[in-house]
N, C-alpha and C positions, 0 to 999 in steps of 0.2 A: 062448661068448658071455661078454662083461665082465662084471662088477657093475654098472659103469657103464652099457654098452648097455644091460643086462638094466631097468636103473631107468631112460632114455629108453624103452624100446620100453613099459615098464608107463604110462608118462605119455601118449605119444602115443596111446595107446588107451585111457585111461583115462575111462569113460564121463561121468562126475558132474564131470569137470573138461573135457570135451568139449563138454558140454548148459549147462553151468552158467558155463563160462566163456571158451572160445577161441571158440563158435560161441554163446552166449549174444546176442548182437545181430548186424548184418551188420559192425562198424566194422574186425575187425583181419582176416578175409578182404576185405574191400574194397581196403585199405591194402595187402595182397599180390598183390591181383589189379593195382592201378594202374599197380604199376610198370612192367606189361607197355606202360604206352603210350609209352615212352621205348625201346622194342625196334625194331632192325632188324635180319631183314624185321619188318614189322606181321603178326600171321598173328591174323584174325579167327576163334577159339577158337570159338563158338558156331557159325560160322556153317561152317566146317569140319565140326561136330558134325552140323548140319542135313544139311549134303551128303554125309555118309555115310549117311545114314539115307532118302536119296532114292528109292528103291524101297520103302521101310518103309511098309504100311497099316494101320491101326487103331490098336495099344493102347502107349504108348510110357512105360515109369516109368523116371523119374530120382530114381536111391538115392542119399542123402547129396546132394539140390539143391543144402545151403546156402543163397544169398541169391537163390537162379532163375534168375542170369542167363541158363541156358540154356531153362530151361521159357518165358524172355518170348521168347528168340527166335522157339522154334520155333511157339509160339501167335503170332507174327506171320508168320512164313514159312512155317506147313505147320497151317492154322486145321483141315484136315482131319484131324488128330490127334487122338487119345484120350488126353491126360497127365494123370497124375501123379506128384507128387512127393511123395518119403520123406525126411524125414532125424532122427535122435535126439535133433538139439535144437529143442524147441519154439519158442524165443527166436528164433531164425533165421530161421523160416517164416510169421511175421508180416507179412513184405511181400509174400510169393512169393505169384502168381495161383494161388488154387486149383482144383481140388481137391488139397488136401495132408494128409499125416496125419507123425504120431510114428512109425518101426516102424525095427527095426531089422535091419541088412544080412544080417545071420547068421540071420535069421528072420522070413521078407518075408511078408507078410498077403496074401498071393497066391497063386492056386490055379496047380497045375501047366501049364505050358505057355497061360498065357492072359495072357501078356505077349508083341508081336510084336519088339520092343526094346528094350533096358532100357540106360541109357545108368548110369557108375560113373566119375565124373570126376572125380579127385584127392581120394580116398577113401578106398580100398581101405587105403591105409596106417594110416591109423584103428582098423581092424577087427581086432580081438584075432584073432581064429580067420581069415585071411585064405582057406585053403583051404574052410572051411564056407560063404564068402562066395558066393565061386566059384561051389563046389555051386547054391548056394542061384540065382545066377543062371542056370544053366544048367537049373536045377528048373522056374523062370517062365517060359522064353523058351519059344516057339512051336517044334520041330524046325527048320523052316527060320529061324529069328528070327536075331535078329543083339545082340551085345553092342558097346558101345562104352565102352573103358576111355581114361583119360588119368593120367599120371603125370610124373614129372620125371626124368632120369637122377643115378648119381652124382654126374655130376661136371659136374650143374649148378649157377650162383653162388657158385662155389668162391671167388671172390675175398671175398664176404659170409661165408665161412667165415675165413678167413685175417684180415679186416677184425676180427671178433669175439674173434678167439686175439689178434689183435697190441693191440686195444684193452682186452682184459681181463689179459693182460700190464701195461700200462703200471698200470691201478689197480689189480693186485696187487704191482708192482713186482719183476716175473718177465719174461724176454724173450718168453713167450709164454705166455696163460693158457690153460685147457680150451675144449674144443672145443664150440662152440655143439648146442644140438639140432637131428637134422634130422629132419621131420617125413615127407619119402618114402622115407628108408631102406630102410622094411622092404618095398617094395612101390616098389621105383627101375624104370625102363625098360629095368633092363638083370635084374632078377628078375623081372619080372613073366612077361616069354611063358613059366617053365616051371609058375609058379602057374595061368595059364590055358591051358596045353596041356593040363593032366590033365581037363581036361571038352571042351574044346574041337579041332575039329581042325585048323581053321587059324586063326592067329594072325597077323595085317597089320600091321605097324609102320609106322609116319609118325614119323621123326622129325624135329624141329620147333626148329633150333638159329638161335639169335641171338642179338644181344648188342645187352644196354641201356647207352644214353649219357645220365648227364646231368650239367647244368650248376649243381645245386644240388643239396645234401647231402638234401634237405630227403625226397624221396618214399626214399630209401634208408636213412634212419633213420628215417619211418615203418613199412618192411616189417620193419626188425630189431625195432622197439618192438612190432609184430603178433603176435611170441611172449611179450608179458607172460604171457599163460597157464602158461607151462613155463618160469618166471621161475625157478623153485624149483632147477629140472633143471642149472640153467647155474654152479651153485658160486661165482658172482661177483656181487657186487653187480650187479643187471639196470639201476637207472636209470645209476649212474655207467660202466658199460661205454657205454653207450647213447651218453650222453653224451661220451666219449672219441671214440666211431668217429664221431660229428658231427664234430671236432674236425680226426680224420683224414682224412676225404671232402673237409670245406671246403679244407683244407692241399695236397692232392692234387691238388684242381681248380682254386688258386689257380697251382702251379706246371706242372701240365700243359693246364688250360683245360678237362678232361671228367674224369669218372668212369668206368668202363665195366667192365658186368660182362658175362660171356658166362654164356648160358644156355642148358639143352638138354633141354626136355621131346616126349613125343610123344602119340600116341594109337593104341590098340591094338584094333583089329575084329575080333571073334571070330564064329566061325558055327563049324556043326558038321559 
């Protein structure tokens, strides 16, 4: 590993800058979830979640919620559930319908096997000890229970990569500056099934590829400005890069009419 990876992958899981400031309120995951509504196909993410967990009864925790948008679902679509929701920053869980608590992934306040599902939605990347994570869900779940993970592949919104090198080039006055952070790396769609093979015996992949179109710079320089948190990690000035790929986008879409980036996350259903 780099020095360089080595100091993203310490950022991306870096808890006190995790709690305290990328997930401190809901505004800069929101701002990355939006983008998705400029995607085609539309694939309704929660509601997906729900219909995997369609034979699932009783007790269902969602580790790392974030802003709930999946605990509102499923307390509207499946009121016969038992949820709760986990995540490490308190700040975040302010809106989420409780019951919620602080706990963290690598050390769930849950007794052996008295979870029937446990849902770990673009998360796991987060997780210093990502194997201990694992463990640790395969520790709660019920024997017959079911895990549901989600993540993003490599070699998705590569063009918002390429966008960031070309735009922090031009304000360093280099044809191409350093490589933006990316926060699934460690835990992409395409490493994940062997991190949950080793607890798990079968591993279902969905992958869930599309490509977002739009007509204004405006939602794709809010999801790049959604990593202020790991401002530090990017060696370029964050607001003027920012400012540059506005630049870029509007330029882009003035001569071609759209923007358009392809994207390729999935979700991953574990049982035993």
């Amino acid at each position: 590993m780099t020095d360089l990876s080595a100091a993203h992958d310490a950022a991306v899981t870096d808890r006190a800058r995790l709690a305290g400031s990328a997930y401190n309120g809901d505004r800069d995951l929101a701002a990355r979830q939006s983008l998705y509504q400029w995607q085609t196909p539309r694939y309704d993410l929660p509601g997906l979640v729900a219909e995997r967990l369609g034979g699932v009864r009783g007790r269902v925790v969602d580790i790392g919620c974030g802003n709930g948008k999946f605990i509102q679902r499923l307390r509207q679509d499946r009121p016969d559930l038992s949820l709760l929701g986990l995540d490490i920053a308190p700040g975040i869980l302010a809106g989420v319908p409780g019951p919620v608590a602080v706990a963290d992934a690598t050390r769930l306040p849950l007794a052996a096997g008295s979870i029937d599902a446990a849902l770990a939605l673009h998360m796991l990347y987060h997780v210093p000890d990502i194997p201990q994570a694992v463990r640790e869900l395969a520790r709660v779940v019920a024997r017959d229970g079911l895990v549901v993970v989600s993540t993003n592949s490599d070699r998705d919104k590569a063009e918002l990569d390429d966008l960031w090198q070309r735009a922090a080039g031009d304000v360093l006055g280099i044809e191409r500056g350093p490589a933006r952070i990316s926060l699934s790396a460690r835990f992409s769609l395409e490493k994940a099934p062997a991190f949950l093979g080793e607890e798990f015996g079968q591993v279902e992949i969905t992958e869930l590829p599309g490509t977002i179109t739009v007509r204004d710079p405006e939602p794709v320089i809010a999801h790049m400005a959604s990593y202020r948190a790991w401002s530090d990690q990017h060696d370029v000035p964050f607001d003027a890069t920012v400012d540059r790929a506005r630049t870029l986008v509007a330029d882009h879409i003035v001569r071609h009419g759209a923007y358009e980036i392809t994207c390729l996350g999935g979700i991953l259903v574990c049982s035993r």
